[in-house]
N, C-alpha and C positions, 0 to 999 in steps of 0.2 A: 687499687690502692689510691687513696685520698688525702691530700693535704689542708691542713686550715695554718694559717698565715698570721703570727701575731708581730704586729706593724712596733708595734712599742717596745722596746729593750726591756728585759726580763729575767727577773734571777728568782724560779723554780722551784717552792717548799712546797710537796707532795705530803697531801692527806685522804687518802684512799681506802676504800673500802675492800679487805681484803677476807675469804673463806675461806679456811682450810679446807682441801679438798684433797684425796689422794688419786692419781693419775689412771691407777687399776682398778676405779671405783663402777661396779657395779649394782649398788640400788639407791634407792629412793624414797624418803621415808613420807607415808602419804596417808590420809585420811580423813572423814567428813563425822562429823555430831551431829546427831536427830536426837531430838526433843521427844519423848517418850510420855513425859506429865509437864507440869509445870514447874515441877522438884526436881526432875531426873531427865535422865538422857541417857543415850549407847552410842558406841563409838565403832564405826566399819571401818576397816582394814580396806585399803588401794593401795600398799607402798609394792615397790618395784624392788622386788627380792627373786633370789636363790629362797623359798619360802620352807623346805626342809630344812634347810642349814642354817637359817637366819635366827637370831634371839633378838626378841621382842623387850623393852624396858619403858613402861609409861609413869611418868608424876603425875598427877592432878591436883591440883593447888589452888586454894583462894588469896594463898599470902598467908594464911593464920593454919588452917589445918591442913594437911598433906596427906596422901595415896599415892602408893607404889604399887605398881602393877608391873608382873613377868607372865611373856610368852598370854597375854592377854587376850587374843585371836586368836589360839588352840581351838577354842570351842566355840560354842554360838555365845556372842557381845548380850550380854546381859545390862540390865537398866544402872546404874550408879545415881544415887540420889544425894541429894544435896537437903542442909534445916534450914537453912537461912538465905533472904536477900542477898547475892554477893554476884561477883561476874570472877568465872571458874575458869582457868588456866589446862590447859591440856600439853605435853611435852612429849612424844614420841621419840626415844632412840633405839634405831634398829640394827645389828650390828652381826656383818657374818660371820660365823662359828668355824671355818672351814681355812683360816689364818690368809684371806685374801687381804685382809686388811681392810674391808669395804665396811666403811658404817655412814650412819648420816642420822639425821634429826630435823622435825620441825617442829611446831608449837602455834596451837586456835585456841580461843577462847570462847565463852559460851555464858548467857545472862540468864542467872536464875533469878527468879521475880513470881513471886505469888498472888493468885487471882482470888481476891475474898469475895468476891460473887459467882459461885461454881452453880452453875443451869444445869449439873449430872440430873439427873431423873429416870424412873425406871417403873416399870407397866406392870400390873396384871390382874387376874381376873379372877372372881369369883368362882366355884365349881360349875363346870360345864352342865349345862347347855348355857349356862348364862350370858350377859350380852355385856353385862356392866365391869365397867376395866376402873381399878383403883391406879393411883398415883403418887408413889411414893421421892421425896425429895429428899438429897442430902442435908439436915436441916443443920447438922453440925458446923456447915458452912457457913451459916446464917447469924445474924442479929434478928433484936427487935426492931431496926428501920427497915430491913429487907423486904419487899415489895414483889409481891410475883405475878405473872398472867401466862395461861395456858392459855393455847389454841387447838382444841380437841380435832381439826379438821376436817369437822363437819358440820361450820360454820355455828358452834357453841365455841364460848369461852369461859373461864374461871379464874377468880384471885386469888382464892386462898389458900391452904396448905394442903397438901395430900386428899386434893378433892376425889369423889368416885362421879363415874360418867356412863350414861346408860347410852349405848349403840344403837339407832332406831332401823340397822341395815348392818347385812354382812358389806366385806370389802378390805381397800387397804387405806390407809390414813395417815397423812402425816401429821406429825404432832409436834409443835411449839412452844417452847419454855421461855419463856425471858424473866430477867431476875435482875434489880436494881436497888442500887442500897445509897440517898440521896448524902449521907449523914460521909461514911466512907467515901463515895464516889468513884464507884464500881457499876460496872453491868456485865452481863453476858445472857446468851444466848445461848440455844442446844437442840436441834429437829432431826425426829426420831420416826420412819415408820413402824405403822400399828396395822398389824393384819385381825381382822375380826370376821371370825368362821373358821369353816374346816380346812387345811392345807394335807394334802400328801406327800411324805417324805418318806427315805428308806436311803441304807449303806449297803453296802457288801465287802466283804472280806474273805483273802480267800484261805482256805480253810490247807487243803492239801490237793496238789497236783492238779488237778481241776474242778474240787468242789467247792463251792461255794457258801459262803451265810449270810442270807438276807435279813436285816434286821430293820422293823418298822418304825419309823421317829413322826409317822402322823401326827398334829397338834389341834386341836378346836384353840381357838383366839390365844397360841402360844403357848398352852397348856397342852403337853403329852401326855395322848388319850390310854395309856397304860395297855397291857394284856389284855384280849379280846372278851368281850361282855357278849353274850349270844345275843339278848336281850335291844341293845342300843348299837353297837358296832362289830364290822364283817370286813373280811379284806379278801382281796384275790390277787393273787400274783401272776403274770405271765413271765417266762424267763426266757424265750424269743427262738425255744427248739422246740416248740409243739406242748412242750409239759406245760401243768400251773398247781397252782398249792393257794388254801383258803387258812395257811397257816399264818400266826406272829411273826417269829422270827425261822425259816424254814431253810433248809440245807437240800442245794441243788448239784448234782455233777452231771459235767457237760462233755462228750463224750469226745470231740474232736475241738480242737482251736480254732480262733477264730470272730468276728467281734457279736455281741449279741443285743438284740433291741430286749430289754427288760422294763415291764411295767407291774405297778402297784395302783389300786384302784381301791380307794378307804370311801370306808362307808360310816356314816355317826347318822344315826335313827330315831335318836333320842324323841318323844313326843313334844316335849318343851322345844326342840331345836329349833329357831327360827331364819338360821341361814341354812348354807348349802346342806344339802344330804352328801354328796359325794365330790370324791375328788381326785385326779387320777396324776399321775408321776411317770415320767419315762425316761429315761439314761441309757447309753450305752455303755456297756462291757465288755471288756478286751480279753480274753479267754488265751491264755498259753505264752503269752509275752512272758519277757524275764524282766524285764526291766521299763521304767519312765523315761522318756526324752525331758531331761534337763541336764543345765549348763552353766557353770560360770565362767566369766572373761576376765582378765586383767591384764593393764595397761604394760606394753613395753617399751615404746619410746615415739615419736612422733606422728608414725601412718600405722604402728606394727601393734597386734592386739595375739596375747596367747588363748586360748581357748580350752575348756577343759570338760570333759563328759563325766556325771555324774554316775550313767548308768554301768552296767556291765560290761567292763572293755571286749569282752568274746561276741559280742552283738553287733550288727554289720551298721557303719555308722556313715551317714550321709549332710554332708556339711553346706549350705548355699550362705557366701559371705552378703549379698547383699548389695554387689559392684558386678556381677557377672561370673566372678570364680567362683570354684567350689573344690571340696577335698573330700577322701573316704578315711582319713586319719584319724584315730582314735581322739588326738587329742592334739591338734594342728594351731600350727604357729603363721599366723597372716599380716603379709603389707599389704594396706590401701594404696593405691597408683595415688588417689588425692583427697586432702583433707576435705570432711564435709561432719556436717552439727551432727547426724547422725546414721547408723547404718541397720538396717533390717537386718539380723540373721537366724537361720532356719536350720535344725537341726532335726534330721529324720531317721528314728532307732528302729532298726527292724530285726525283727527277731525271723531266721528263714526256717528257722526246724517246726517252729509254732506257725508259720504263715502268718505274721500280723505284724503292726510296726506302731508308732508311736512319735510326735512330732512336735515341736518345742519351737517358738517363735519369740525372742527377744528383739527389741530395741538396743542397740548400744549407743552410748552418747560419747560423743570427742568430749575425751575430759582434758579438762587444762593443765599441761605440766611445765609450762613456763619459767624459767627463770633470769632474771636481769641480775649481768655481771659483765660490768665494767674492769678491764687490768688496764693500769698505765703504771709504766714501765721507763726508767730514766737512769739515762746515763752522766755521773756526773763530772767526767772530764767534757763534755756539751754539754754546757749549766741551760742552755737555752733551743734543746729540744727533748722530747719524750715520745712516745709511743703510746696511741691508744688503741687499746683491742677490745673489741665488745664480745663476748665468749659466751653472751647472753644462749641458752637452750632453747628448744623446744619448736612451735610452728609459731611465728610471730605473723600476725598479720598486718599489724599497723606499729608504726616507731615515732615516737618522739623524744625529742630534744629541748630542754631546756638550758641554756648556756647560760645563764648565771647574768648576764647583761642587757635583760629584756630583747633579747634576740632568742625565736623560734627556730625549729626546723621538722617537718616527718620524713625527710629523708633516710634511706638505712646507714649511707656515711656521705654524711654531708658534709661541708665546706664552710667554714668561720672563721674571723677576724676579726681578735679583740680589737679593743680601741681603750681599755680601761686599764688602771692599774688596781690593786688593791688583791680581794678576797673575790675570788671565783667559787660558786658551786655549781656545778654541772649536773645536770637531773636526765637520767635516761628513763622511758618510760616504754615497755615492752607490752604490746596485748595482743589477746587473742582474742579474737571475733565471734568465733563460734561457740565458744565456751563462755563468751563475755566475762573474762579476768584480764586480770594487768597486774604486773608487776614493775617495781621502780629498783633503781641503783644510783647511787647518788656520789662524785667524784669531787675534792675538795683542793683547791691550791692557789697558791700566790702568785701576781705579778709582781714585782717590785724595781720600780725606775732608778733604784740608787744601786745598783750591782755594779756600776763602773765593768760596762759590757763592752765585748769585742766585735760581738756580730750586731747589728742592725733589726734584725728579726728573731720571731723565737717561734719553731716547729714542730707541731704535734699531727701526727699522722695516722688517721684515725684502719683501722682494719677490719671491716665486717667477718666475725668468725659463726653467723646465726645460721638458719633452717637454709638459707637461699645461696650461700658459700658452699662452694663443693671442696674447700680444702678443711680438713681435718681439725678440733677443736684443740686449742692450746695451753695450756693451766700456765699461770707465771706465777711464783711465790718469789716472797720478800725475805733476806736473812732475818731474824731474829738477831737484836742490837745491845738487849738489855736480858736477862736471867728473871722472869717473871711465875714465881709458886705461889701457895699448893695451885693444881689443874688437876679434877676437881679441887673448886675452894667452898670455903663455909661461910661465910660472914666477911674476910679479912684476907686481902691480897696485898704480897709484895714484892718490891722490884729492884734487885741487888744491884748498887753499885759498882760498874765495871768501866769506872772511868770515865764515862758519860753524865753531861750536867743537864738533868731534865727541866724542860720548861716550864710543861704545861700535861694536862692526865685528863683525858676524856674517857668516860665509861659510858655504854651505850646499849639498849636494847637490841635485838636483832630487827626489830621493825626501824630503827635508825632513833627511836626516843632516846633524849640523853638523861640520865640518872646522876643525880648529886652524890658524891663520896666527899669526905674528909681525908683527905693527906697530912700524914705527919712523918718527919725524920726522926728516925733513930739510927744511930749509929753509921749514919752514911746512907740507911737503904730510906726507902718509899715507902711505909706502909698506910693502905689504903680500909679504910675502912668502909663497910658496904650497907645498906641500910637493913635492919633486922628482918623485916615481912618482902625480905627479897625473892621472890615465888624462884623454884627450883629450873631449870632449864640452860641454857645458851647466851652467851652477852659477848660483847666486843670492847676490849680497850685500844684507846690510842695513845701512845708515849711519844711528846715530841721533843727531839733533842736537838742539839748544833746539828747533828749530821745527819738528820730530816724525823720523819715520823715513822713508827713501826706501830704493827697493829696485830692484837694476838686474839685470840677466839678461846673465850672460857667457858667453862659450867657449872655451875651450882649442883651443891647434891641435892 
C-alpha cells in the first residue's frame, strides 16, 4: 500500500468515473467487425458467456437508420450491408437468462466509404482447345474518364475495355488490373492468377459405409471439360487398393479402413491442343474415420482459454496445449503458466474401431481483454483524504499515469505530491503488449485552498487491485443522490427533485466524449433534453450537487 502526499490544504469535490457493475458478474460482452465488401461487413462473436443460457441484443446505427438484432450468433454471421457513406455504430448487450443477473455491453464502430474505381475483373476462354482468354470488366463501376491497363503476364499489355488475349504458351499467369478515373480521383488495383492448359481435378464423397464417389472437375484453361468424349479426352483413376476405373464420375468400396493414396490422370487429346496432353492429381483419403479434427476456442479470463471439439464426442480425443501440457478431454478447459502473443495448439481425432485419426493445428492468439477502472472512494467526515483503487482487469503489461500537473509516472502505484490547487484530471492508461491495446480511465477533482482546513495535508492512497495483486478484486459503488428516469430513455431524461440544488449536468459518451444537452426546469425537476440522431447504446451522466457529484449509467433504446 502507497501513499501520495498533497502538501497544500484541500477541500475534496469528487468527479469520477463510475460503471455499474454487479459483483456475481460473469461475462463479457466482446466482438470484432470484418469488412466483407466495401458496403458491408459481419460481426464474430468473443464475448465471455454461459453461451446456452445467454440472450444476445445488437443495435446497429448510423444515427438516422437503425437495426435490431437478437440472438444474432445462433448461426453463422452473415454480411449486413450498408447504401450510404456514413461511419456505422455497433452496440452489443448480452445478458444471462438463468436470473444470475450477469449482463454487460460494448459498442465499435466501422466506416463505410465507397470505392468508384472497382479493378473486379474476371477471365475466360473461348471453347477448348483454344488458347485465347477474354476479359470482362465491371463496367458499371466506371465513367467516361476511367482509364485501364492490363498486364496479361506474359509481358503483353492492354488499355482498353474487355480486351481478348491469345496465350503463345501453356502455364500459370498472373494478371494485372489497374483502373484510374483522373476526373473523380480514384484508383485501384486487382491480381488475379490465370492457369492456361489442362489442370486435373476430382472430389470424393462418401456415399455409404465405405463406398465412395469420385467425381471429375478436370478444366482446360478454367473451362470444365464435361463428360468423357472417346474421341479428345480419357481418364484413369487409381484408388490406392490395387483397383482402377477409366470412368467420369465412378463409385469405389474399400473393404477395410484406413488412409488411401488416390490418383486421377486426365487426358485432353484434342488435335488443335497446343499445351499439356496430360495431367495427374493425387490426394489422400481417410477411409473409416467418423469424424474431422477441428475446434474452436474461447477466451476466459487472463492465462485461461475453453476449448471445444467439433467432431464426435465418442472419438478418442488428444489435446497438445502448445506450453508442454496436454489433455484427452473432450472438451477441456486450460491455464497458461504465462502469458505470451501466441500459443500452437494440436488437436488429434482418432477414431480406434476404423484404425485412422485426424489432426487439426491452430494458432491461438492472446486476445486483449483489458479494462481500466479507477474507484476513489471518500470519506466525508476527512474532507482531506480519499482512497484510490485501481480495479483495472485483465494482463496489463505496462501503466501510465498522467496526473493532471504535467507530472508523469509508469509505475503500478506510484507516489505524488501536488503542489497545485484548482482542477485535477488524473488519466490512467492500461496496455497490453501482446495484443498491442490500451485502454484509459480518467479521474476528475478539486483542490481548493479556501476550505478553512484543520490538517496540513491531504491523503490519497493509491491500492493496486490489477493482474500482479494476489488479493481479490473489489467493486465500490456510489449511492444514488438524485431519482433519475426513464432507464431506458428515448430522447429526454429527468431528474426529480429531492431537496438537492443541482449545479451543473454533464452527459458523456462511454468513450468519455462530452454531448451538449439542453436543461430546462419545470416544476422543480431537471429535464434534460437529448439530441435527436443520438445513436442507441450506453451513456454516462454526471449531477453535481452541494453534497458532491453522482454518476449514473444510461441506455438508449
Amino acid at each position: 500500500m502507497l501513499k501520495i502526499i498533497y502538501k497544500i490544504p484541500a477541500l475534496l469535490l469528487i468527479s469520477a468515473l463510475f460503471l455499474t457493475t454487479n459483483a456475481n458478474a460473469t461475462c463479457q460482452a466482446m466482438f470484432r467487425i470484418e469488412k466483407v465488401t466495401d458496403r458491408s461487413f459481419k460481426i464474430l462473436d468473443s464475448s465471455v458467456c454461459n453461451k446456452s443460457a445467454t440472450t444476445y441484443k445488437m443495435v446497429i446505427t448510423d444515427g438516422v437508420t437503425s437495426n435490431t438484432y437478437y440472438n444474432y450468433f445462433n448461426g453463422s454471421p452473415y454480411a449486413i450491408s450498408w447504401s450510404k457513406d456514413v461511419t456505422v455504430w455497433v452496440h452489443l448487450t448480452i445478458t444471462d437468462s438463468t436470473g444470475s443477473g450477469c449482463s454487460d455491453s460494448v459498442s465499435h464502430s466501422i466506416d463505410i466509404k465507397s470505392n468508384t474505381c472497382n479493378s473486379q475483373f474476371s477471365v475466360g476462354f473461348t471453347n477448348p482447345p483454344s488458347m485465347n482468354a477474354v476479359f470482362y470488366y465491371n463496367n458499371n463501376q466506371y465513367t467516361a474518364n476511367t482509364r485501364f491497363k492490363i498486364d496479361f503476364g506474359d509481358g503483353n499489355t492492354s488499355t482498353t475495355r474487355n480486351p481478348t488475349h491469345t496465350y503463345a504458351n501453356c502455364g500459370t499467369y498472373t494478371l494485372k488490373l489497374f483502373v484510374k478515373d483522373s476526373v473523380i480521383g480514384c484508383q485501384d488495383s486487382m491480381a488475379k492468377v490465370l492457369r492456361v492448359g489442362l489442370k486435373a481435378n476430382f472430389s470424393s464423397q462418401l456415399v455409404f459405409g465405405r463406398q465412395y464417389q469420385f467425381s471429375n472437375l478436370s478444366e482446360f484453361s478454367g473451362m470444365y471439360l464435361g463428360y468423357p468424349d472417346s474421341l479428345y479426352k480419357s481418364y484413369h483413376w487409381e484408388f490406392g487398393d490395387g483397383d482402377t476405373s477409366n470412368q467420369q464420375m465412378p463409385y469405389h468400396t474399400y473393404s477395410t479402413p484406413g488412409t488411401y493414396v488416390v490418383k486421377l490422370i486426365a487426358n485432353y487429346t484434342h488435335p488443335n491442343n497446343g499445351c499439356n496432353k496430360h495431367d495427374t492429381m493425387i490426394a489422400n483419403l481417410i477411409v473409416g474415420c467418423k469424424g474431422t479434427a477441428e475446434f474452436t476456442y474461447s477466451y476466459v479470463n487472463t492465462r485461461q482459454y475453453g476449448f471445444t471439439s467439433i467432431a464426435s464426442k465418442n472419438l478418442q480425443h488428444f489435446w497438445d496445449f502448445g506450453d508442454g501440457n496436454t489433455s484427452t478431454t473432450t472438451d477441456p478447459l486450460h491455464t497458461y503458466a504465462a502469458v505470451q502473443k501466441k500459443y500452437t495448439v494440436k488437436l488429434v481425432l482418432t477414431d480406434t474401431t476404423a484404425g485412422c485419426s485426424d489432426t487439426a493445428v491452430y494458432d491461438v492468439y492472446h486476445q486483449c481483454n483489458i479494462n481500466a477502472l479507477l474507484d476513489l472512494s471518500y470519506d466525508s467526515t476527512q474532507p482531506y483524504k480519499a482512497t484510490l483503487t485501481n480495479n483495472s482487469t485483465g494482463f496489463i503489461s505496462n501503466h501510465f499515469w498522467d496526473f493532471g500537473d504535467g507530472s508523469t509516472s509508469t509505475s503500478a502505484s506510484p507516489v505524488h505530491t501536488y503542489t497545485k490547487t484548482g482542477a485535477i484530471v488524473l488519466i490512467y492508461k492500461a496496455k497490453d503488449t501482446f495484443a498491442n491495446c490500451e485502454r484509459t480511465d480518467t479521474i476528475r477533482f478539486w483542490i481548493d485552498s479556501m476550505g478553512g482546513l484543520k490538517r496540513q495535508a491531504f491523503v490519497m492512497t493509491i491500492i493496486d487491485k490489477t493482474e500482479s495483486s494476489t488479493s481479490s478484486i473489489k467493486t465500490q459503488q456510489k449511492a444514488a443522490l438524485l431519482n433519475v428516469y426513464p432507464n431506458p430513455f428515448n430522447n429526454q431524461i429527468e431528474i426529480a427533485n429531492e431537496g438537492e440544488v443541482i449545479k451543473q449536468v454533464n452527459f458523456y459518451s462511454l468513450t468519455g466524449a462530452e454531448i451538449k444537452v439542453s436543461v430546462n426546469i419545470v416544476g422543480g425537476n431537471q429535464k434534460i433534453q437529448l439530441p435527436d440522431n443520438l445513436p442507441a447504446g450506453f451513456y454516462l451522466l454526471h449531477v453535481q450537487t452541494a453534497s458532491g457529484t453522482s454518476h449514473y449509467k444510461l441506455m438508449k433504446q
